[in-house]
SEGULUM-412565 format. One line per 5 residues: number of its first residue (from 1); their letters; for each residue x, y, z of N, C-alpha, C. Coordinates in Angstrom, 1 decimal, decimal comma, always signed. Layout:
BEGIN
NUM	A	X Y Z X Y Z X Y Z | ...
END
This chain:
BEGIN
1	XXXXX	-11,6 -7,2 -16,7 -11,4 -7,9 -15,5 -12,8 -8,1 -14,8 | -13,2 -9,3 -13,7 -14,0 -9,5 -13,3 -14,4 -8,9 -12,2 | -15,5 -8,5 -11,7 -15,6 -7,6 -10,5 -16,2 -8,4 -9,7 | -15,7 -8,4 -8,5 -16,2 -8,9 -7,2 -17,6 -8,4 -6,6 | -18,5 -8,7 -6,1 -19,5 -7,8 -5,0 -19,8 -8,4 -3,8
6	XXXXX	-19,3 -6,6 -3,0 -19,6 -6,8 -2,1 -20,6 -8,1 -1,2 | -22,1 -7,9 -1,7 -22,7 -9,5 -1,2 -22,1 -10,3 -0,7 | -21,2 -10,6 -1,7 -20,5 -12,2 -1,6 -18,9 -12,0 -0,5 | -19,2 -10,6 +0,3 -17,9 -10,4 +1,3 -18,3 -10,5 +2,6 | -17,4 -11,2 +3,7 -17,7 -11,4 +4,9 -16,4 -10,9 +5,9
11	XXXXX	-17,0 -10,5 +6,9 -16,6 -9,7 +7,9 -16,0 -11,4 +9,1 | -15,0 -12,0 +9,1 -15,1 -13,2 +10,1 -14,5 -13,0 +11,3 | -14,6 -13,9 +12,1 -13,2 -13,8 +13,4 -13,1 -15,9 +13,1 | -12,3 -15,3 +12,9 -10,9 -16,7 +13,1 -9,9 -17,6 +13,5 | -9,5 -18,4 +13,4 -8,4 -18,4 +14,6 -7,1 -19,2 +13,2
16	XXXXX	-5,7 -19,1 +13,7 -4,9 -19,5 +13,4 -5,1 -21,0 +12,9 | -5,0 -22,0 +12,3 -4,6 -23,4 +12,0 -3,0 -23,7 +11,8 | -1,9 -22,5 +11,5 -0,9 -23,1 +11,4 -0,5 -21,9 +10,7 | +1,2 -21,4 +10,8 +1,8 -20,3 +10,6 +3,4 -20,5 +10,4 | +3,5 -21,0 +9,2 +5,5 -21,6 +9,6 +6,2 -21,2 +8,2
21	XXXXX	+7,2 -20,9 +8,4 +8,0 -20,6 +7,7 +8,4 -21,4 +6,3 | +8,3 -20,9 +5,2 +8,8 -21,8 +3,9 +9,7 -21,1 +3,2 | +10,2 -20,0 +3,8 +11,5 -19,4 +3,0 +11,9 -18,1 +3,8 | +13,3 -17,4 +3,3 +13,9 -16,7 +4,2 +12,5 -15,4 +4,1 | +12,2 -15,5 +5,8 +11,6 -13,6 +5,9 +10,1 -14,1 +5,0
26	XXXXX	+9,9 -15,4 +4,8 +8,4 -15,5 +4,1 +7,7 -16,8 +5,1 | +6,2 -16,4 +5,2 +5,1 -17,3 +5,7 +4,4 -18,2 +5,0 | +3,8 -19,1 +5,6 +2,5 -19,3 +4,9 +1,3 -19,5 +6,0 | +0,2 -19,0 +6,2 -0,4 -18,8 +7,3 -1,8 -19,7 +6,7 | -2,3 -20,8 +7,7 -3,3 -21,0 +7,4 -4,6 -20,4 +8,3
31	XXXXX	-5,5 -20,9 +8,0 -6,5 -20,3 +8,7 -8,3 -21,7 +7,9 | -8,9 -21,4 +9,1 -10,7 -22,2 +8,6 -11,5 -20,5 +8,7 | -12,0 -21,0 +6,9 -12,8 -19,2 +6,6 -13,6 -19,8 +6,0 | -14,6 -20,8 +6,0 -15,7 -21,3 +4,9 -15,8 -20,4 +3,9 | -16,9 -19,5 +4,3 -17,8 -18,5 +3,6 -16,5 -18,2 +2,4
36	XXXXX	-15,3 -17,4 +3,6 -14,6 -16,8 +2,2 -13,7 -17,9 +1,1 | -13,5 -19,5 +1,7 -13,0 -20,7 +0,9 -14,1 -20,8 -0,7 | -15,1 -21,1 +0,0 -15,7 -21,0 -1,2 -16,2 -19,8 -2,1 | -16,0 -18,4 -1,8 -16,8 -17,4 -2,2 -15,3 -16,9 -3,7 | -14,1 -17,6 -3,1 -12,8 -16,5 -3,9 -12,3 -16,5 -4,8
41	XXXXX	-12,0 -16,2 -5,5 -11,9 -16,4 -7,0 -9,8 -15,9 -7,4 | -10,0 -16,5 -8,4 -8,0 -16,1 -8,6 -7,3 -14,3 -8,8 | -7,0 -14,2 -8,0 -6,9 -12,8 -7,6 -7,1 -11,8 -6,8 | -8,5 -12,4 -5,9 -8,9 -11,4 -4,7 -7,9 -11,3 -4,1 | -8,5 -11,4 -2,9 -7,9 -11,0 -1,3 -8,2 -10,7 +0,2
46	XXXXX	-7,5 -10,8 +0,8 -8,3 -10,7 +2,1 -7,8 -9,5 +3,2 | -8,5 -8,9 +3,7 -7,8 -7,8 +4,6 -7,8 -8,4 +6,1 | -6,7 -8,0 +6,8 -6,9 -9,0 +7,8 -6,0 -7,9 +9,4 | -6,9 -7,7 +10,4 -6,7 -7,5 +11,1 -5,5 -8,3 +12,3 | -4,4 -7,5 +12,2 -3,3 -8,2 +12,8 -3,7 -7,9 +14,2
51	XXXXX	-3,5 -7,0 +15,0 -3,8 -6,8 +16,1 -4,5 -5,3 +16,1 | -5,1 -5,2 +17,5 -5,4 -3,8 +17,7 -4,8 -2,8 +18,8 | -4,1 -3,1 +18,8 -2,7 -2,1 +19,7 -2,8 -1,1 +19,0 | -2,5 +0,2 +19,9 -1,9 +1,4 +19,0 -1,1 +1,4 +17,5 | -1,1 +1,8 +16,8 -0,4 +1,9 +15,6 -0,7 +0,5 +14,9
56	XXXXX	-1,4 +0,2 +15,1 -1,3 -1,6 +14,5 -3,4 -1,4 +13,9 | -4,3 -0,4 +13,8 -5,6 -0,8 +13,7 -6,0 -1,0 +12,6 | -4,9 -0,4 +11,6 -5,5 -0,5 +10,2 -5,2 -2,3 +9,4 | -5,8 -2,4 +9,1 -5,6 -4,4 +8,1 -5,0 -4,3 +7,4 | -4,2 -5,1 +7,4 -3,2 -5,6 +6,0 -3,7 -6,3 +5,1
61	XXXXX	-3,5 -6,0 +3,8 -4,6 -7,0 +2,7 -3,2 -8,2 +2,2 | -3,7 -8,7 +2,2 -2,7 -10,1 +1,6 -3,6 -11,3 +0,3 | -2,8 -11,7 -0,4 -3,9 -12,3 -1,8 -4,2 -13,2 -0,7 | -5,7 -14,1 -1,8 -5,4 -15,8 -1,3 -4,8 -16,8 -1,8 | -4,2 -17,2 -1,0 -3,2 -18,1 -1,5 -3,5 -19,4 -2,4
66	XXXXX	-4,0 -20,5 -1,6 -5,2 -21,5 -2,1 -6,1 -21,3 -0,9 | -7,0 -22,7 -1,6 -8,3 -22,7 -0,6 -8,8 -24,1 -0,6 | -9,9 -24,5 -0,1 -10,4 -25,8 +0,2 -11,2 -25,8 +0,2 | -12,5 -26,3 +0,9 -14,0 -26,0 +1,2 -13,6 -25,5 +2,4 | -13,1 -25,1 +3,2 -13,1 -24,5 +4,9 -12,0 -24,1 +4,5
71	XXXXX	-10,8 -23,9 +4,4 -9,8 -23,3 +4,7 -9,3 -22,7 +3,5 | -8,4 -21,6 +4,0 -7,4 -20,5 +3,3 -6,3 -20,8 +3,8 | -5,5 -20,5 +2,8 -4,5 -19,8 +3,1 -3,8 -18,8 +2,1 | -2,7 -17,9 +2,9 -1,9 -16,9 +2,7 -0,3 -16,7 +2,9 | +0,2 -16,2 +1,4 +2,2 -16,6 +1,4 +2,0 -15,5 +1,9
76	XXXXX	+3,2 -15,0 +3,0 +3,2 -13,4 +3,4 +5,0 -13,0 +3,1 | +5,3 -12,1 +3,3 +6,6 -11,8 +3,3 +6,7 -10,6 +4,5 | +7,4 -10,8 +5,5 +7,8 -10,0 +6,4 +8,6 -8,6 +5,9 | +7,6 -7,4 +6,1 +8,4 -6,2 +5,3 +8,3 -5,5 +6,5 | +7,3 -5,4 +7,5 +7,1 -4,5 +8,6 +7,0 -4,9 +9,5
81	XXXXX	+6,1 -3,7 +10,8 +5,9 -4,3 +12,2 +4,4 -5,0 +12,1 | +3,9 -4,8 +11,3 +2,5 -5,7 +11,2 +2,9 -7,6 +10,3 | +3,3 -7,2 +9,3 +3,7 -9,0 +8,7 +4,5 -9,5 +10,1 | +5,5 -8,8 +10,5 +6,4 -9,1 +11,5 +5,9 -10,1 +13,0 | +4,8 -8,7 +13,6 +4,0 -9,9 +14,5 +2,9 -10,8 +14,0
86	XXXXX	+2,8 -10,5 +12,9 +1,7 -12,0 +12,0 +2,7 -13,0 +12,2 | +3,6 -13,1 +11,8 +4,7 -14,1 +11,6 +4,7 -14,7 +13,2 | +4,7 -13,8 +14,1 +4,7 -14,6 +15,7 +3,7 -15,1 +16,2 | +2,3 -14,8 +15,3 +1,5 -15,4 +15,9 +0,9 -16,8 +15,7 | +0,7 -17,4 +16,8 +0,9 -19,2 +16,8 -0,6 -19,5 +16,4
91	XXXXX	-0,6 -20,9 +16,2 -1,8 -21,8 +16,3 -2,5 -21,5 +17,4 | -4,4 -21,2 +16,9 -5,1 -21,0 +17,5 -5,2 -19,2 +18,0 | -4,3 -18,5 +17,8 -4,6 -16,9 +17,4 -5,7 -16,5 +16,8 | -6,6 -15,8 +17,9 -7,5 -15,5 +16,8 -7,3 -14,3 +15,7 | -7,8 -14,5 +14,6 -7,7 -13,1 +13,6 -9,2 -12,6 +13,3
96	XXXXX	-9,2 -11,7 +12,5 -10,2 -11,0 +11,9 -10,1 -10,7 +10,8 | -10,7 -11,3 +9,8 -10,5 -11,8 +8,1 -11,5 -10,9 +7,6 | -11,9 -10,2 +6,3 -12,8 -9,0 +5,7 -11,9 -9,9 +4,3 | -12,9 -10,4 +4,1 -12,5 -11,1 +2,3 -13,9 -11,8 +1,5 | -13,9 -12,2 +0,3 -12,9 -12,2 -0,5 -13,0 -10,5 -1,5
101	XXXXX	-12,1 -9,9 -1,6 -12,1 -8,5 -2,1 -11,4 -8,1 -3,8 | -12,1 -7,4 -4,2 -11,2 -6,9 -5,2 -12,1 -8,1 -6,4 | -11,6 -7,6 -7,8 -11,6 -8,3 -8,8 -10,8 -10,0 -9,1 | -11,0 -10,2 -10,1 -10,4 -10,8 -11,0 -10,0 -11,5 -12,2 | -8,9 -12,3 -12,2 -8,4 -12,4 -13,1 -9,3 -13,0 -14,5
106	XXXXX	-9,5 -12,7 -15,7 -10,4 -13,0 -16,7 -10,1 -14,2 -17,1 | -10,3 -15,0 -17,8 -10,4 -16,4 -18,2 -11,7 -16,7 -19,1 | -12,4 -15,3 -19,5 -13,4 -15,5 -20,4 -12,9 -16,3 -21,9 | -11,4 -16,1 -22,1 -10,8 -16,0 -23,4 -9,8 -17,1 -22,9 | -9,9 -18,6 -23,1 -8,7 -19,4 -22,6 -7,6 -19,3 -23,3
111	XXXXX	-6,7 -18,9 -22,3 -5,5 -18,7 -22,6 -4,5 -20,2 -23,5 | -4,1 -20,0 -24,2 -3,1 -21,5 -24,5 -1,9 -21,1 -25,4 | -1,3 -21,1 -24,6 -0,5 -21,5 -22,9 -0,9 -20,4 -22,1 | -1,1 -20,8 -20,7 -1,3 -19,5 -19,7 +0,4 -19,6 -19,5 | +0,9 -18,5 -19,6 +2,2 -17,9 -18,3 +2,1 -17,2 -17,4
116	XXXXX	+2,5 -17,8 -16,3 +2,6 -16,9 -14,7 +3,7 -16,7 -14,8 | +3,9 -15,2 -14,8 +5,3 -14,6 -14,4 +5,1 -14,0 -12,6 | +5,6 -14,5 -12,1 +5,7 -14,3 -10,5 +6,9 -13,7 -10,0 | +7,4 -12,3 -9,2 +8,5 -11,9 -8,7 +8,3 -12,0 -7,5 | +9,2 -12,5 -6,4 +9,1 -12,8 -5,2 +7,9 -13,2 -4,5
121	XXXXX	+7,5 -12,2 -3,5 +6,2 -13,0 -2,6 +5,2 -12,3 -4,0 | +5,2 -11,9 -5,0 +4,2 -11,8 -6,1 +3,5 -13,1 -6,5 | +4,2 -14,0 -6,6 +4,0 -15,8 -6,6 +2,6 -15,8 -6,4 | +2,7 -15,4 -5,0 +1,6 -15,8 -4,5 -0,2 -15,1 -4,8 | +0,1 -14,3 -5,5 -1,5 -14,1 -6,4 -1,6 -14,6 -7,4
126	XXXXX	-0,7 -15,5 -7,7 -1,0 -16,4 -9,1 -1,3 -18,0 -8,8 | -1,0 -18,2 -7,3 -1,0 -19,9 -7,1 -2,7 -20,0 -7,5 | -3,4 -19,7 -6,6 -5,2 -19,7 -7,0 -5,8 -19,7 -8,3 | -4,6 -19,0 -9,0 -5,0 -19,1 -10,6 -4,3 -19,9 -11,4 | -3,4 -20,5 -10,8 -2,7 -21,9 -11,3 -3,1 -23,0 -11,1
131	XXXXX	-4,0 -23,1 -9,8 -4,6 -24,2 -9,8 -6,3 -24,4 -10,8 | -7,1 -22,7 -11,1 -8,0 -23,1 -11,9 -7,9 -23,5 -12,9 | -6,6 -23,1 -13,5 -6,4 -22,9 -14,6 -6,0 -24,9 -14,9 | -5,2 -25,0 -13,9 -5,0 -27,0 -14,1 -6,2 -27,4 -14,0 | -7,1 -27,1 -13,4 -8,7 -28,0 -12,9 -9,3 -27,9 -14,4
136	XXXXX	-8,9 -27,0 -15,7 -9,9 -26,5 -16,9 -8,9 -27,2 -17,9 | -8,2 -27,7 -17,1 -6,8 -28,5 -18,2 -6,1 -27,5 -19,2 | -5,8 -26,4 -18,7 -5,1 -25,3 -19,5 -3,6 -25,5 -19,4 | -2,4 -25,8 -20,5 -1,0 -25,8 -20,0 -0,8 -24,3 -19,7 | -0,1 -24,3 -18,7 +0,2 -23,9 -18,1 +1,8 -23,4 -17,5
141	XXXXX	+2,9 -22,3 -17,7 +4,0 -22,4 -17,0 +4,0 -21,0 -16,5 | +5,4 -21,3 -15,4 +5,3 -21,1 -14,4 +6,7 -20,2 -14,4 | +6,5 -19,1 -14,3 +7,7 -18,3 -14,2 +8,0 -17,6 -13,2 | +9,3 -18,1 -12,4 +9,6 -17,5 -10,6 +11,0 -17,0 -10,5 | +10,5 -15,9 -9,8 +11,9 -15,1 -9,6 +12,0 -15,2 -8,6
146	XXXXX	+13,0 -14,7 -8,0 +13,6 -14,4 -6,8 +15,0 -14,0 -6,3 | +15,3 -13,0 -5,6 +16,4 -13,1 -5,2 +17,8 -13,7 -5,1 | +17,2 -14,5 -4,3 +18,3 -15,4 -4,1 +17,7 -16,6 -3,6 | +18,3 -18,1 -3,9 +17,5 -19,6 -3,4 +16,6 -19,4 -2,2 | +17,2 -19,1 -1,5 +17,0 -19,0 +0,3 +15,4 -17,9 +0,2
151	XXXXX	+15,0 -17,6 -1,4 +13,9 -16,9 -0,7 +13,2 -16,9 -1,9 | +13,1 -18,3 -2,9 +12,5 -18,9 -3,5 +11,0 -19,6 -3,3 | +9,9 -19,2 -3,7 +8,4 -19,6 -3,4 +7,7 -20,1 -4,4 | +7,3 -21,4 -3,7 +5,8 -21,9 -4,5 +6,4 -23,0 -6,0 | +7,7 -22,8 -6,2 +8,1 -23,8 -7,1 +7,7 -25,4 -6,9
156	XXXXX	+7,6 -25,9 -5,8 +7,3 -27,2 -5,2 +5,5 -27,2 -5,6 | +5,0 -25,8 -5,1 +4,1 -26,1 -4,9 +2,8 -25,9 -6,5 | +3,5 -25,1 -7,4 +3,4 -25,4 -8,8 +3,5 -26,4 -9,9 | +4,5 -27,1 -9,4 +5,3 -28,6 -9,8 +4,1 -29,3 -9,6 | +3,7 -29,9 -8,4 +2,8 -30,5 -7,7 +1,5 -30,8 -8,4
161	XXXXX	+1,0 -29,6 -9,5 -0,2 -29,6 -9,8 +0,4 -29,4 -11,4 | +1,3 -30,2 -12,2 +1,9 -30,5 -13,1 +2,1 -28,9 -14,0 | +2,8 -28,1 -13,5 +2,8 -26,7 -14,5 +4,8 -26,9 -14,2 | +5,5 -26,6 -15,3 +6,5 -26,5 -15,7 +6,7 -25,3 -15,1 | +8,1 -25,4 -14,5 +7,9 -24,3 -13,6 +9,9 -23,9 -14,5
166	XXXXX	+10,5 -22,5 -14,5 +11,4 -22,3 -15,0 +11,6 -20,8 -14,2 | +12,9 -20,9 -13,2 +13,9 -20,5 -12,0 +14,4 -19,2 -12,5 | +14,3 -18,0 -11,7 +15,7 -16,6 -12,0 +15,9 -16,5 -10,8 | +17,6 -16,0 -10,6 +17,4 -15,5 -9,6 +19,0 -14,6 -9,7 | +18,5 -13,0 -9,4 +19,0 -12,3 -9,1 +20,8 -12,6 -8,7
171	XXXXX	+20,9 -13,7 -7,6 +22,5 -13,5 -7,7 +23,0 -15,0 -8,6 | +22,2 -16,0 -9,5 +22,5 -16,7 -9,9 +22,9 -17,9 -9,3 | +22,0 -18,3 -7,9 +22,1 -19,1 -6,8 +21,4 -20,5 -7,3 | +20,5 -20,2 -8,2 +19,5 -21,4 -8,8 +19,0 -20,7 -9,5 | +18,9 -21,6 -11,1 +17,9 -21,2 -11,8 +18,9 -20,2 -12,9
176	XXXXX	+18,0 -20,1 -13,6 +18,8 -17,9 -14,6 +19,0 -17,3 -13,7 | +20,2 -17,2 -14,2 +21,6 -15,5 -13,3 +21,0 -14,5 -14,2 | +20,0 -13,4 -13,2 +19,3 -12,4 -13,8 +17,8 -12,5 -13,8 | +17,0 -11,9 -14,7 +15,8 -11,4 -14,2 +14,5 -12,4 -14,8 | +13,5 -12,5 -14,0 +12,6 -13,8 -14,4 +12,0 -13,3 -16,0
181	XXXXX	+12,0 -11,7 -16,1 +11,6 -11,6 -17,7 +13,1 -11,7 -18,6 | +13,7 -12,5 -18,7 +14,5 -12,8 -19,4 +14,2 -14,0 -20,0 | +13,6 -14,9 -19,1 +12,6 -16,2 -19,5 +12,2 -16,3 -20,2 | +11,2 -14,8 -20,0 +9,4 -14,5 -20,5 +9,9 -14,5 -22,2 | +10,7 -13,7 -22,1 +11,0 -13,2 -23,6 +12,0 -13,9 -24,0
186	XXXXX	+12,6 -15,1 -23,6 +12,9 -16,2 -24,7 +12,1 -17,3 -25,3 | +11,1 -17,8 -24,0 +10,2 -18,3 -24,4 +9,4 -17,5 -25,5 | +9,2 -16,4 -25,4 +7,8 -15,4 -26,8 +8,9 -15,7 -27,7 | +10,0 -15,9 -27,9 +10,9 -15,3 -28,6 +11,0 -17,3 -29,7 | +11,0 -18,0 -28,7 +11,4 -19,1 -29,6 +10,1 -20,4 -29,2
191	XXXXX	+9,7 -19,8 -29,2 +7,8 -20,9 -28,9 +7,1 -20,4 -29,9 | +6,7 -21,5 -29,9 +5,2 -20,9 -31,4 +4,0 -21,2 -30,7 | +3,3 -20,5 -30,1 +2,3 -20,7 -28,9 +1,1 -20,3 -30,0 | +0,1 -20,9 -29,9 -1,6 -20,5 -30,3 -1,6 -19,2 -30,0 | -2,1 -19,2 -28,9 -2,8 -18,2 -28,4 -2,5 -17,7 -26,7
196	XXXXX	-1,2 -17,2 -26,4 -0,6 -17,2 -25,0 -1,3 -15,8 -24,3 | -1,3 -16,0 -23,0 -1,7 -14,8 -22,1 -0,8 -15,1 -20,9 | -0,3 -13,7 -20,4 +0,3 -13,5 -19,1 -0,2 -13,0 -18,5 | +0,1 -13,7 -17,1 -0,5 -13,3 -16,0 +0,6 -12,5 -15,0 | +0,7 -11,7 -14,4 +2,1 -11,2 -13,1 +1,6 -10,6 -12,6
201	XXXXX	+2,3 -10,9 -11,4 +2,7 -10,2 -10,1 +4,0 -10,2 -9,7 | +4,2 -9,3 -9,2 +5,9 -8,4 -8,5 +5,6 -6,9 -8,1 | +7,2 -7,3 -8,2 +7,4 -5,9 -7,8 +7,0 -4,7 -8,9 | +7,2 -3,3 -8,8 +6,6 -2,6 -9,9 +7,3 -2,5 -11,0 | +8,9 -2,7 -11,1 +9,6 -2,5 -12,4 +9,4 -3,9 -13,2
206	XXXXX	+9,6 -5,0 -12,8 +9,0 -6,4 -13,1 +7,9 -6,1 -13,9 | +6,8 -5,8 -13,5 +5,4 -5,5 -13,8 +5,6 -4,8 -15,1 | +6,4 -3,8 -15,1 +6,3 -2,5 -16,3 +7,2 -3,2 -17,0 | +8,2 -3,7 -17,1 +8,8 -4,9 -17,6 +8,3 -5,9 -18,8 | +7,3 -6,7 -17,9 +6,4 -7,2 -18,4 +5,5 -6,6 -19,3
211	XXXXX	+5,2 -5,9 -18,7 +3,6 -5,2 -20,0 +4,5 -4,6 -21,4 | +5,8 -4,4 -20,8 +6,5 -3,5 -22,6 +6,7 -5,0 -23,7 | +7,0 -6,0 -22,9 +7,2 -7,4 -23,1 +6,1 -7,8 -23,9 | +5,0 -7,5 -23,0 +3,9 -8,3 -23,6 +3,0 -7,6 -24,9 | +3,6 -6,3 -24,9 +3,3 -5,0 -26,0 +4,1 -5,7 -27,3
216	XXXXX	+5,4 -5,9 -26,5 +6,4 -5,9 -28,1 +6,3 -7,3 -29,0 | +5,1 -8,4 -28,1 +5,3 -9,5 -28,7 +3,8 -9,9 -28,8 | +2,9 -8,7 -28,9 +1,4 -8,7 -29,1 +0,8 -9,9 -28,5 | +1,3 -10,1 -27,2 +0,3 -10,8 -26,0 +0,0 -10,6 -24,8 | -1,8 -10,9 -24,7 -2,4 -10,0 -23,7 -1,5 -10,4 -22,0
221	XXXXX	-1,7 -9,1 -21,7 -1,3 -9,7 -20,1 -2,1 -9,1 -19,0 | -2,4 -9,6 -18,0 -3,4 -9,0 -16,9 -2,5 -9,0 -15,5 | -2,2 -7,8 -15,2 -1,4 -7,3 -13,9 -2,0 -7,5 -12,5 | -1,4 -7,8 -11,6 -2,0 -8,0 -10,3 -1,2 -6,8 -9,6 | -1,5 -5,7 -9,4 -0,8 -4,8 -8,6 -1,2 -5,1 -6,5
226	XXXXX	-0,1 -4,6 -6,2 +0,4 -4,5 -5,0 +0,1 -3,5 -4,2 | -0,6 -2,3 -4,4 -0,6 -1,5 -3,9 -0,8 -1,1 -2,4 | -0,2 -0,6 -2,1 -0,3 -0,5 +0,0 -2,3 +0,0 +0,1 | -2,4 -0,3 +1,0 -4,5 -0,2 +1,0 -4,2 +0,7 +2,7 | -5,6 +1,3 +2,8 -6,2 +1,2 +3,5 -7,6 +0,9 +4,0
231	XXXXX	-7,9 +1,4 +3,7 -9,3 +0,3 +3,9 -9,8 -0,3 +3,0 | -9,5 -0,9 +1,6 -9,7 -1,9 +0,8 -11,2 -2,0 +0,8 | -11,8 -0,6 +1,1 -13,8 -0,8 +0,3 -13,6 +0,5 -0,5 | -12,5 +1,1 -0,6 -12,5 +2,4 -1,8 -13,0 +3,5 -1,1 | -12,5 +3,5 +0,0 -13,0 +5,0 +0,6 -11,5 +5,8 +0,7
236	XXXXX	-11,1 +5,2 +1,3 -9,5 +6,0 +1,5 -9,0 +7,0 +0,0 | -9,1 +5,9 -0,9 -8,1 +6,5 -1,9 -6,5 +6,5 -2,0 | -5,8 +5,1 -1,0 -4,7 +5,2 -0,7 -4,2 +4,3 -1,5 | -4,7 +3,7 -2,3 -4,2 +2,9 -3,5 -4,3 +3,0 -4,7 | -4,6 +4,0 -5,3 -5,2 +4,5 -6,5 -4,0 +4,0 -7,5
241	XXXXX	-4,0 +4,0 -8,8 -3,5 +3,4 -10,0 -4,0 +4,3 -10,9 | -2,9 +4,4 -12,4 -2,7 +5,3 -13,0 -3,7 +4,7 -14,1 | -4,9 +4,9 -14,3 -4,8 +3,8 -15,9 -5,4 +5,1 -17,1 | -5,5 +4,2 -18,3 -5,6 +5,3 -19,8 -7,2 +4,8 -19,9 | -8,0 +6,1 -19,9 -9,5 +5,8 -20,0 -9,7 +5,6 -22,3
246	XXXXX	-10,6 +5,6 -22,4 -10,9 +5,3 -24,0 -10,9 +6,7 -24,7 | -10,9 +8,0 -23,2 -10,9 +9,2 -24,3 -9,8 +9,8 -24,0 | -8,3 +8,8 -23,8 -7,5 +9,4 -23,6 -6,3 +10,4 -22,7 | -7,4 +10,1 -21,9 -7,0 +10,5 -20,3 -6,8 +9,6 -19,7 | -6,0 +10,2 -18,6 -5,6 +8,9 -17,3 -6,8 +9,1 -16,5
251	XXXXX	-7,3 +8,3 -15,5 -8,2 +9,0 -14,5 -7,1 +7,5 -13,3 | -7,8 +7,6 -12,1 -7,0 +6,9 -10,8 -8,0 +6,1 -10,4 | -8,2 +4,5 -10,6 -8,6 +3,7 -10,2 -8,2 +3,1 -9,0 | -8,7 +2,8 -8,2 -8,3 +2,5 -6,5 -8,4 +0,7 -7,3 | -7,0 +0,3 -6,4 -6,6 -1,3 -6,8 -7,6 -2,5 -5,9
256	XXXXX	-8,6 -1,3 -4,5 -9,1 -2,3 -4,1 -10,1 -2,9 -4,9 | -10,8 -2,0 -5,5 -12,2 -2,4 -6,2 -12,1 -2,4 -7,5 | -11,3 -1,2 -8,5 -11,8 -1,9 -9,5 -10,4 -2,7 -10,0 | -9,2 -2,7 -9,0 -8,4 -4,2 -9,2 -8,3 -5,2 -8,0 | -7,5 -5,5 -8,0 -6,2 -5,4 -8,5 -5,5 -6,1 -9,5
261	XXXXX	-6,7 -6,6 -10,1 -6,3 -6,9 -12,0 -6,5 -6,4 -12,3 | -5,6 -5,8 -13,5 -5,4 -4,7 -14,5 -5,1 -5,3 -15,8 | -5,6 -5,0 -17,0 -5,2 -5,1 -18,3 -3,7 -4,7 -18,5 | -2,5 -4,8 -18,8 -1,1 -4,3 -19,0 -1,1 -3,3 -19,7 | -2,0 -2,7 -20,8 -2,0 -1,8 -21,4 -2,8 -0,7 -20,9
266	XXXXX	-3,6 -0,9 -20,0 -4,9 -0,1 -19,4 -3,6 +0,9 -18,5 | -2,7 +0,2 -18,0 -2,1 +0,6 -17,0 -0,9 +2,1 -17,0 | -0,9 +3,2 -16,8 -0,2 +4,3 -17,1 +1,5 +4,2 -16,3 | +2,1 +3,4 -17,3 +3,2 +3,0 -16,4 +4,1 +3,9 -16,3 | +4,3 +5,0 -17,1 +5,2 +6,3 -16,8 +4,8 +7,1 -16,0
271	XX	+3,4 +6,9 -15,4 +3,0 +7,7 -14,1 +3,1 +7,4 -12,7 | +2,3 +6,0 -12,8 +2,7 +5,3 -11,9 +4,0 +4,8 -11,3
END
């Protein structure tokens, strides 16, 4: 995976551009961040000061979503009291942004066909790398899970930038009744692809899911882990990840810095 440096990370204050709802309990939050629009690469992330009230000082990291020459944005999903008052906070809020962080995703080796496997608000670390990947004319598909319809993401906005996009969802509301790797592995299963690479993000069983998937049908895949942060410069140690070093041992890489792309096989998924 690719590593980020620090250099190229900025400390901002910002204000709101727009904050509205695109699915049940999920955001999309915009925001004007020059420095970090052009600095970000498919995968980072940004840590972002919600407020500073008691219990509220530490930053939430959230990926980037897309970008522009001035502007970001970020899909969020309301799990706590911090996404919760993000969600209320209107146009013209100011924030405090610490991005673009973390690694990413490789593309030394073009993928053909790339697949994004995406579970829930996971989607959203892959849109940035759906759109490089269309800008290099890579095909491209698009694999989205979800729940249930009412809490379906980013299909519109995958479509949009011509990537074939193919639906699961948990109660069988739209799309495959059942799990978005049930896709994964009929597609490996009945496509005669060149040379394919997966890309995911989800939840953690999804993820381990995936990597046994991508073991049993000898194609690479590179993980975007989720890990709860706290301070996202590698001092805490509250994110750490299980991975297999070359002499056989596990040692605990922090997902802020040297991921949160991971190789699927690097990754110690019976520990973690």
């Amino acid at each position: 995976m690719r590593n980020n440096r620090l250099s190229n990370t900025y400390d901002l204050r910002t204000v709101i551009l727009s904050n509205e709802a695109v699915a049940d309990a999920h955001y999309l939050l915009r925001c004007e961040c020059t420095e970090i629009a052009q600095q970000a690469q498919p995968g980072q992330f940004i840590h972002v000061m919600v407020s500073q009230d008691t219990g509220m000082l530490l930053r939430r990291p959230f990926t980037i979503y897309t970008v522009n020459e001035h502007e970001i944005t970020m899909l969020y999903q309301i799990i706590g009291e911090g996404t919760k008052r993000l969600s209320e906070m209107p146009e013209g809020e100011p924030l405090h942004i610490l991005g673009p962080l973390g690694n990413t995703f490789d593309l030394t080796a073009p993928p053909d066909p790339a697949i994004l496997v995406g579970g829930g608000a996971g989607i959203a670390s892959l849109m940035l790398l759906a759109t490089t990947l269309r800008e290099n004319d890579i095909q491209t598909f698009g694999l989205v899970g979800a729940q249930r319809q009412e809490r379906l993401l980013s299909v519109t906005d995958l479509e949009s930038i011509g990537i074939t996009t193919h639906i699961a969802t948990d109660d069988g509301s739209i799309g495959h009744h059942g799990y978005v790797t049930d896709i994964l592995v009929d597609l490996l299963e009945n496509t005669n692809w060149h040379c394919p690479t997966i890309y995911a993000c989800g939840p953690h069983g999804m993820l381990s899911a995936v990597a046994k998937i991508a073991a049993d049908y000898a194609v690479p895949a590179q993980i975007a882990m989720e890990n709860r942060m706290g301070c996202a410069m590698g001092v805490c140690l509250g994110c750490v990840c299980p991975i297999h070093t070359d002499a056989d041992t596990i040692e605990y890489q922090r997902v802020c810095t040297e991921g949160p792309v991971f190789n699927a096989t690097a990754i110690a998924w019976d520990v973690c």
